[in-house]
C-alpha positions in Angstrom: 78.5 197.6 115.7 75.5 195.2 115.2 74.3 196.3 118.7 74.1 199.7 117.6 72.0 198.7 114.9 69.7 196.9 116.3 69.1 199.2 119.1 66.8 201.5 117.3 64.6 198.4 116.6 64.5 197.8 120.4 63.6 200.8 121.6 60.7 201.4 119.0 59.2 197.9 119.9 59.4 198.9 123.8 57.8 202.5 123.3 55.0 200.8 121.5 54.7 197.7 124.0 54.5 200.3 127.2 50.8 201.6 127.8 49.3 204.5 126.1 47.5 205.6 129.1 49.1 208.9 131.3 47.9 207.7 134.9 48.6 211.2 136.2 46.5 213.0 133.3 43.6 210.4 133.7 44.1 210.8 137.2 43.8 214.4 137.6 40.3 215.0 137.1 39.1 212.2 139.7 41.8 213.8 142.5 40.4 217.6 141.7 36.9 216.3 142.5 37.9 214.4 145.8 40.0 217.3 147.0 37.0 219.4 146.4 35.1 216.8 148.7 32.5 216.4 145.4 31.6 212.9 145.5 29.1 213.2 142.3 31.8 214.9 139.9 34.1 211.5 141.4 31.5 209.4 140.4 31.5 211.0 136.8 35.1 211.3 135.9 35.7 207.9 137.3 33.2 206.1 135.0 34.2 208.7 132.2 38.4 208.0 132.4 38.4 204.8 133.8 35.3 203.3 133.2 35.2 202.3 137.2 31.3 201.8 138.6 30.5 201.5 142.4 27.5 201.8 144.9 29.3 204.1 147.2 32.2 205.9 147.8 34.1 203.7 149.3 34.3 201.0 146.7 34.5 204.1 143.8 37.9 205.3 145.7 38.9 201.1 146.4 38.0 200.5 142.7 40.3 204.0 141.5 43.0 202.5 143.3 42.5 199.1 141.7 42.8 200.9 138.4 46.0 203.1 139.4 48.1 199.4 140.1 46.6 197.3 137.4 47.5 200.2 135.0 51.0 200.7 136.1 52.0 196.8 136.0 50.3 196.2 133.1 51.6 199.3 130.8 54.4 199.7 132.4 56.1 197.0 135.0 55.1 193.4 133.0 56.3 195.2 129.5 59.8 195.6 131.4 59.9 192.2 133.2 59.5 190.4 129.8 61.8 192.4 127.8 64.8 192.8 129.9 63.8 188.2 130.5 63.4 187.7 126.7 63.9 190.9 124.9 61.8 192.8 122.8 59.6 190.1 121.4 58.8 188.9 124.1 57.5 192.5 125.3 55.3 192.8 122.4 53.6 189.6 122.2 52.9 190.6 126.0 51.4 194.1 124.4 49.7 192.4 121.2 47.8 189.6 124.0 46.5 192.8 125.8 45.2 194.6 123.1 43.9 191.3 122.0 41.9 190.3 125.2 40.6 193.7 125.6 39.6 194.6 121.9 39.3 191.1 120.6 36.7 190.9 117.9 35.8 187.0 118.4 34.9 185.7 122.3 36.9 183.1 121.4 39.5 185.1 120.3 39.1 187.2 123.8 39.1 184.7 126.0 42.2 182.5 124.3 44.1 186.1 124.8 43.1 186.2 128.0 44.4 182.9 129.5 47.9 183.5 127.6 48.0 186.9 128.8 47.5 185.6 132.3 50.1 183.3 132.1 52.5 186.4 131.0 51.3 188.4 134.0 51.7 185.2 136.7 55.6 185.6 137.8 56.1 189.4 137.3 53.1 190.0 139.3 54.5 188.2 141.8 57.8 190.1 141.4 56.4 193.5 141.9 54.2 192.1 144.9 57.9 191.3 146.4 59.0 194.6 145.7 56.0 196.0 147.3 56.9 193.7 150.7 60.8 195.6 150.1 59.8 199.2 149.8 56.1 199.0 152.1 54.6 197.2 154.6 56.4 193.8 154.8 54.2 192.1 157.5 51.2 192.8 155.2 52.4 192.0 151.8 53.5 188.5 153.8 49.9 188.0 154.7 48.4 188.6 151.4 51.3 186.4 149.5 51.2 183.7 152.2 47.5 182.5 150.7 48.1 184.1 147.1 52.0 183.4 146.1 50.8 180.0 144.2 47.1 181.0 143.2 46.6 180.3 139.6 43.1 181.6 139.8 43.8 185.3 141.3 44.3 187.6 138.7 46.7 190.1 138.5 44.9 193.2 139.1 42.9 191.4 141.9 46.3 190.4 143.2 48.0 193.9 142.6 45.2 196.2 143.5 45.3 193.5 147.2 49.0 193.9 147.4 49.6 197.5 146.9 46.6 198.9 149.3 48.3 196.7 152.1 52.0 197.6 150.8 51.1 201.1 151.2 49.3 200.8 154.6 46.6 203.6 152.8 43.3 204.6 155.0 40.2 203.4 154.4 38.6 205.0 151.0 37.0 207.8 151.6 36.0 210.7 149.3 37.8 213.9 150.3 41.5 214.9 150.9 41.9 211.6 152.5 41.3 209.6 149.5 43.6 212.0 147.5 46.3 211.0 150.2 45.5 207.7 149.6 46.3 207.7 145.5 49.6 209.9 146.8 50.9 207.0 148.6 50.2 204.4 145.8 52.2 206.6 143.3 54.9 206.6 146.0 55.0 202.6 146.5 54.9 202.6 142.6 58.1 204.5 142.2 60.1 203.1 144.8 59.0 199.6 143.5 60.0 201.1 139.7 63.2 202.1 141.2 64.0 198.8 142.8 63.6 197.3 139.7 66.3 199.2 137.9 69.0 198.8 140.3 67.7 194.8 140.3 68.4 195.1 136.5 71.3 197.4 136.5 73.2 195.2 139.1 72.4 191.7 137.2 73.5 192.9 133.9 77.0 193.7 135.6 76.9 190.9 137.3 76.8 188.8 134.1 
């Protein structure tokens, strides 16, 4: 009976600790534009919904792509690592660090955020990299992880955004229907990784 209870509680602190932001929505705008072939409209709508800045094309599309991972492990994969580890407490202090490094009113207050939120992101960064290697390019992932698996310094959208474009073996970033092939095959590894994750879950809970 107490489980029932409580379970409300839980699932009202994990809807607020998951992201706010709707990849495919932000997203949507950015893949009309490169579809279209119109690099200046990618330019715009990348800086507009994800404030991402580049010289040329190819970093813009590298830099999208960045954005695409670090957004799905942030709002959505590191939320679930910490709660199904430690519960829902532990997935909100994860979510009340982020909002505090990125809206932090004090640079003191910023950075202290940002070195506990980096120690929160360090092993289930790591964890999704794995699942990357399980569900993408193996030999690749291995290459990456082989310099990276013990790095305190990388962070985790360095690390992610490194990962996932080797993971998913995409083409070099290009503006056009290519780079829209490209985002297709992130969201791809990104569900199959999401996936993984569940039936990892699912079979340790009936395990214990």
């Amino acid at each position: 009976a107490y489980g029932w209870l409580v379970l409300p509680i839980h699932l009202l602190v994990l809807i607020y600790s998951l992201g706010r932001v709707d990849l495919i929505a932000v997203l949507g705008p950015f893949r009309d534009a490169c579809r279209r072939g119109d690099a200046q409209a990618a330019v715009h709508v990348a800086e507009r919904d994800m404030g991402v800045q580049a010289d040329d094309s190819e970093q813009l599309l590298h830099g999208v792509q960045g954005y695409m991972l670090w957004q799905a492990f942030q709002s959505f994969f590191a939320v679930i690592f910490w709660y199904f580890v430690l519960g829902p407490v532990a997935a909100l202090a994860y979510r009340l660090l982020a909002l505090a490094a990125e809206n932090g009113r004090t640079p003191e207050l910023v950075e202290r955020a940002g070195q506990l939120r980096h120690a929160f992101e360090w092993v289930p960064v790591r964890l999704l990299a794995a699942s990357f290697a399980l569900v993408g390019n193996f030999v690749a992932v291995s290459r990456v992880m082989l310099h990276e698996l013990l790095n305190w310094n990388i962070s985790a959208a360095q690390l992610i955004t490194r990962v996932g474009c080797a993971a998913s073996e995409v083409p070099p970033p290009v503006i056009g229907p290519e780079g829209v092939t490209s985002l297709d095959m992130l969201w791809e590894l990104l569900v199959r990784s999401a996936i993984v994750w569940y039936a990892g879950f699912a079979l340790w809970t009936l395990l214990l």
